[in-house]
C-alpha positions in Angstrom: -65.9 3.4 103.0 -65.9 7.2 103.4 -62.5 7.0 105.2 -61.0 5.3 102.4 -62.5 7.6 99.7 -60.9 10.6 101.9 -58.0 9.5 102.3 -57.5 8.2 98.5 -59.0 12.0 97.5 -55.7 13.0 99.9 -53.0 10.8 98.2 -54.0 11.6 94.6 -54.2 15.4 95.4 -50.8 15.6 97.1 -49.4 13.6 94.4 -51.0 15.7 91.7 -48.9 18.2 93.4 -45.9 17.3 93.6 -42.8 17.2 91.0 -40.7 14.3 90.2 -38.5 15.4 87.7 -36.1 13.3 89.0 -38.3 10.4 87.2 -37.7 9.3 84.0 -40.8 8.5 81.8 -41.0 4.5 81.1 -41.1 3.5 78.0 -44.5 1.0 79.1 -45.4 3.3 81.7 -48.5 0.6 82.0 -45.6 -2.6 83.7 -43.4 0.2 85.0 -42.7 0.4 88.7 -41.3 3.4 90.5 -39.4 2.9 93.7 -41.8 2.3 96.5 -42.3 4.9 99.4 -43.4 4.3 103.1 -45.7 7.1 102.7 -47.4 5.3 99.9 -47.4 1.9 102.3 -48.7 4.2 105.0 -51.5 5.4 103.0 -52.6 2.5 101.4 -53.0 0.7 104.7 -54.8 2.9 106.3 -57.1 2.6 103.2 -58.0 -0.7 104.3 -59.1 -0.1 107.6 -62.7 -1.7 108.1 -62.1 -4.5 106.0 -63.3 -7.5 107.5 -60.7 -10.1 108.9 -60.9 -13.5 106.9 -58.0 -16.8 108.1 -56.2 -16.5 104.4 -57.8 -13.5 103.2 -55.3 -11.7 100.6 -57.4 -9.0 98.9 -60.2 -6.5 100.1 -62.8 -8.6 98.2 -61.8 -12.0 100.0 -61.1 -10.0 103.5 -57.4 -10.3 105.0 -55.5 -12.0 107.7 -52.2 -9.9 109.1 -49.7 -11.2 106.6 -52.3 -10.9 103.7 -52.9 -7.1 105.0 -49.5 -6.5 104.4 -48.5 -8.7 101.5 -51.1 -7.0 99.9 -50.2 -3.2 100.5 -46.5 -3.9 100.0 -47.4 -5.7 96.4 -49.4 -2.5 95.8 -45.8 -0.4 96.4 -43.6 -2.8 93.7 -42.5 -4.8 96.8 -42.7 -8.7 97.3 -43.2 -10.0 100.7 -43.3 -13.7 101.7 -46.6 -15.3 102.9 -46.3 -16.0 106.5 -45.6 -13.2 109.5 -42.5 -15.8 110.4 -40.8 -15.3 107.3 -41.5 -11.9 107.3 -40.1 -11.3 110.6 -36.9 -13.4 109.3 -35.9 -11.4 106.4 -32.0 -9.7 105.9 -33.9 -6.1 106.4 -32.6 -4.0 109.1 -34.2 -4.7 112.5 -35.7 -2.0 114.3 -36.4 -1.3 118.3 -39.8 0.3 119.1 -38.2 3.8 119.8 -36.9 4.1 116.3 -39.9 2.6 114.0 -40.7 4.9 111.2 -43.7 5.1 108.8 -43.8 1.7 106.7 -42.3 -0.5 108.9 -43.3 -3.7 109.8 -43.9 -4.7 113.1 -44.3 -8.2 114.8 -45.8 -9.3 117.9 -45.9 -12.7 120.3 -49.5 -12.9 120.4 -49.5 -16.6 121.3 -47.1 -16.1 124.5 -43.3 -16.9 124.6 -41.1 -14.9 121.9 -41.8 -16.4 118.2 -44.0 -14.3 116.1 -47.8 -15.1 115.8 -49.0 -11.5 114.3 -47.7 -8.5 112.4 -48.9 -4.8 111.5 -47.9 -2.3 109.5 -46.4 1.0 111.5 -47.8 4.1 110.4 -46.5 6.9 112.7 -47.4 8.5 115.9 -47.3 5.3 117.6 -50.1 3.8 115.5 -49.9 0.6 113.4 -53.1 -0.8 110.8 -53.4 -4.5 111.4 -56.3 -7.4 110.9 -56.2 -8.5 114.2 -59.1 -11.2 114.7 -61.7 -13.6 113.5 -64.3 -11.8 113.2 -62.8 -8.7 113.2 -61.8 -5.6 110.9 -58.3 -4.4 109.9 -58.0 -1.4 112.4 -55.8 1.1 113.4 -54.7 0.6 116.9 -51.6 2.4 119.3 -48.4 0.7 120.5 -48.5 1.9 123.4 -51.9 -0.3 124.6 -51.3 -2.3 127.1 -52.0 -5.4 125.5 -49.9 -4.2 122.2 -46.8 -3.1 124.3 -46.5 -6.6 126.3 -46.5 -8.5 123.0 -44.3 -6.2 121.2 -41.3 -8.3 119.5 -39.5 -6.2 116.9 -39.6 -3.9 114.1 -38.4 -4.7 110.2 -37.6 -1.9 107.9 -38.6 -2.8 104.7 -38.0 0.6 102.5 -35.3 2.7 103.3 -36.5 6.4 102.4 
């Protein structure tokens, strides 16, 4: 709870910060939606980390499963996903190796065996991704480069392009 209070503190003061004239003021700034950033995905996961894994879980009152996680932060950005890691993994975004992930990318894995996607993440630099890995489990942060995470490694989908 205290990491997510930190790191909210963090987004709102940088933002508070920085200018945007580039943005034009809505004329019902409460349905307007600005272009979303991967920072903002990156932040917002991370946010989440420690809520409990549920099967189905879509919000941090109900818990999250993988695709949930992410449907969930990428809704928060002004950007609809589909439900299921599958059709995430199949959309017409540009596909990305492991060497060239960036902040806010989605990545997949073939935790199952064999090649077809069974569980996703959201990449959030430095070789770390936020995911809800388990039953029983928390969404955590956790590095690419673990064994277990490297093996299973399918592919990388960039979502935003900025």
């Amino acid at each position: 709870m205290l990491k997510r209070f930190l790191l909210l503190i963090v987004f709102f003061g940088l933002s508070a910060c920085s200018t945007n004239n580039h943005i034009k003021t809505p004329k019902n700034p409460t349905t307007a939606s600005f272009p979303a950033s991967a920072d903002e995905v990156s932040i917002s996961a991370m946010s989440l980390i420690g809520t409990p894994y549920t099967w189905g879980g879509n919000t941090p009152d109900s818990g999250f499963d993988c695709s949930g996680l992410i449907v969930y932060v990428y809704k928060g950005a002004g950007v609809k996903l589909p439900r299921t890691t599958q059709a995430m993994s199949s959309l017409t975004k540009p596909t990305v190796n492991k060497k060239s992930l960036k902040t806010g990318d989605l990545i997949f894995f073939a935790t199952s065996g064999g090649r077809k996607v069974s569980h996703a993440g959201i990449y959030v630099g430095n070789g770390r991704f936020v995911h809800a890995p388990s039953s029983g489990g928390v969404v955590r942060l956790n590095n690419l480069n673990e064994s277990y995470w490297s093996k299973t490694f399918l592919l990388g989908k960039r979502i935003i392009q900025n």
